[in-house]
C-alpha positions in Angstrom: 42.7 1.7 74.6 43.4 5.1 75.9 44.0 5.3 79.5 42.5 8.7 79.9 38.7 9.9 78.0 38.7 13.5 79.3 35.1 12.8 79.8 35.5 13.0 83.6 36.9 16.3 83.7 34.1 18.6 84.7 33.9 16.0 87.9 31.1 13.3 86.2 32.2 9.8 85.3 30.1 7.0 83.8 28.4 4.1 85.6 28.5 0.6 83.6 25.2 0.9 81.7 26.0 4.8 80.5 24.6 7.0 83.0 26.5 9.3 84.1 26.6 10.6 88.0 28.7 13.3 90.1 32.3 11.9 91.1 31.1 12.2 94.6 27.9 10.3 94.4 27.2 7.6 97.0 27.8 5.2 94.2 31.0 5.9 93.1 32.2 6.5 97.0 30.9 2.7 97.7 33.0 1.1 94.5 35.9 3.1 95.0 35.7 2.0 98.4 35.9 -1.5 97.2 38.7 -0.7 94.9 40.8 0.9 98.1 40.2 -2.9 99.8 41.2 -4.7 96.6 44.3 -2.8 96.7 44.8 -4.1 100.2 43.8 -7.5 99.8 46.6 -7.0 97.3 48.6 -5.9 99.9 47.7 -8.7 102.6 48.7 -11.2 99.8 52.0 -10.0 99.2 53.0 -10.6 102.8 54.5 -14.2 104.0 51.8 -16.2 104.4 50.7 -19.9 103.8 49.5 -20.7 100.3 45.8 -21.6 101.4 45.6 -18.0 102.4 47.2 -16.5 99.3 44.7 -18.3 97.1 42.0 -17.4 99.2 43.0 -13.6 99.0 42.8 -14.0 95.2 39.1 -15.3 95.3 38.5 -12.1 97.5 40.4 -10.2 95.2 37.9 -11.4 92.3 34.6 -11.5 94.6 35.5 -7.4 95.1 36.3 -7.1 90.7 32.4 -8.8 91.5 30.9 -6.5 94.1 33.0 -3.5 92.5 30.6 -4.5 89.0 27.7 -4.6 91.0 27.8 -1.1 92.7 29.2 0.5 90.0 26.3 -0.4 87.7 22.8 1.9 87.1 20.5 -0.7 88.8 17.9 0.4 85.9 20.1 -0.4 83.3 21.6 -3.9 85.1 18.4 -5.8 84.6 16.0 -6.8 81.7 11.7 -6.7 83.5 12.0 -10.4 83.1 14.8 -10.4 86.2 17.7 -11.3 83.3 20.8 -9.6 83.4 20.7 -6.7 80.8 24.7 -6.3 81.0 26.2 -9.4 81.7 27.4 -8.4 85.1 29.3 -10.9 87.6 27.1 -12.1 90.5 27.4 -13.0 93.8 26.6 -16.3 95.5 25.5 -17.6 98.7 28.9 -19.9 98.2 30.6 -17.0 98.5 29.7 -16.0 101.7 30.3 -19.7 103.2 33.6 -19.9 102.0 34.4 -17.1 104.2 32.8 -18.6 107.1 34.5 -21.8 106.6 37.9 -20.2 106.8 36.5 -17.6 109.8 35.8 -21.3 111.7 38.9 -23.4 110.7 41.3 -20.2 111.7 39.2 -20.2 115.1 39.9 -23.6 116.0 43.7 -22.8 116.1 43.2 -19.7 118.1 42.8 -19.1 121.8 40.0 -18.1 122.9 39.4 -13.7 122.9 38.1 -12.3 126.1 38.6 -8.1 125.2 39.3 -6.6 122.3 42.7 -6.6 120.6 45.0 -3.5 119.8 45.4 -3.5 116.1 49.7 -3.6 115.8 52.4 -6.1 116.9 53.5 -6.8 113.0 53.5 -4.8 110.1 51.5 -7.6 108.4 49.3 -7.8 111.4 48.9 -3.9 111.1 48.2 -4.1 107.0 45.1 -7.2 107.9 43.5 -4.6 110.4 44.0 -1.6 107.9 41.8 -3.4 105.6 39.6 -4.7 108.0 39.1 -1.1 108.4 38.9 0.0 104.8 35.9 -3.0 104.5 33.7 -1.6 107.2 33.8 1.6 105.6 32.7 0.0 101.9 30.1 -2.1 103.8 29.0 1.5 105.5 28.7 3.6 102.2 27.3 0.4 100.7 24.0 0.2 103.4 23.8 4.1 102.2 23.6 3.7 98.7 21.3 0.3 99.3 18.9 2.6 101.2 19.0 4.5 98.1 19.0 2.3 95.1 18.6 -1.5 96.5 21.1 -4.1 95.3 21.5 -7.5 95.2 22.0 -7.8 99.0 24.4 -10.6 99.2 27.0 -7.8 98.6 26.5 -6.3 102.2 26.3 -10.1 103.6 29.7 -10.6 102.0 31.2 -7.1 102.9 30.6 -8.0 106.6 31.8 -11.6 106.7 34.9 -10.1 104.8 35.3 -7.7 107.9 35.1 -10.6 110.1 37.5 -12.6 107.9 39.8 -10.0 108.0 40.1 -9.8 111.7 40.3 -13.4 112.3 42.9 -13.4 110.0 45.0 -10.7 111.5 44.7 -13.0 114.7 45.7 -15.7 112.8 48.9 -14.0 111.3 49.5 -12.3 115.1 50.2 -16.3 116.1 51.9 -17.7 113.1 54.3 -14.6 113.4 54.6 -14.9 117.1 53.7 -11.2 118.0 52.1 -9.9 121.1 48.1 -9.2 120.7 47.6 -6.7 123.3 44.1 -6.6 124.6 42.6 -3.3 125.2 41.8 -2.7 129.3 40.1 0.2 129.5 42.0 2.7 131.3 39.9 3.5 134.7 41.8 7.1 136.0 
């Protein structure tokens, strides 16, 4: 398989299903998104961490391949009238989105309790959790655009922002394993 088609070059690409859309559609903005975070997921997963988290970063890493399918498909072309998937595409569950929780409560029982907010920093791995935590909101933002658009299964945005949350617990979580300083933010009065 070739890597490059050519068919892109007059700034169009194809969704899954065919259609084809402007480069800078909504759409493709909210998927690329997604693809960005994957790559920092990847990134997060590289660091030293415990294996429990490394596995779990895979499972994100898939769930986003999942979410990634899901935007990047023509929503008249994903279903059948009878509610069947037309293209075979991935779904999401609500299993999905308790897994994160689960892992949001179990690193919170291990960490003290957070009375202001928290200067992202303090370790590059730290700094690298709080980049994608960053990098999430703004797919979970372009995603509520295009779903204002073209609704989607809505699990997606559910997941995107438990993910954010995940992500920040996380980089708290990697802040005390790697004994660095969390610096809370006191708003500077003068």
């Amino acid at each position: 398989m070739k890597i490059y088609t050519k068919t892109g070059d007059k700034g169009t690409t194809s969704l899954f299903g065919g259609t084809r859309v402007p480069k800078h559609h909504v759409r493709i903005e909210s998927y690329g998104t997604v693809d960005e975070l994957n790559s920092y997921i990847g990134l997060l997963r590289d660091q030293d961490t415990d294996s429990e988290t490394k596995q779990l970063l895979i499972d994100i890493q898939d769930r986003l391949f999942t979410i990634g399918s899901i935007l990047a498909t023509d929503p008249e072309k994903a279903t059948l009238k009878s509610g069947k998937s037309r293209l075979n595409i991935p779904e999401l569950s609500d299993n999905d989105v308790e897994k994160l929780e689960k892992a949001i409560d179990k690193m919170n029982e291990e960490l003290p309790e957070m009375t202001h907010f928290i200067l992202p920093g303090g370790h590059q791995s730290v700094s690298f959790c709080h980049i994608a935590r960053c990098v999430c909101r703004r797919a979970e933002r372009l995603s509520t655009a295009l779903y204002d658009i073209e609704a989607f299964d809505d699990r997606v945005l559910i997941y995107l922002n438990r993910l954010s949350d995940y992500l920040f617990v996380l980089a708290r979580k990697l802040s005390k394993q790697l004994q660095a300083e969390e610096i809370q933010w006191i708003p500077n009065k003068t």
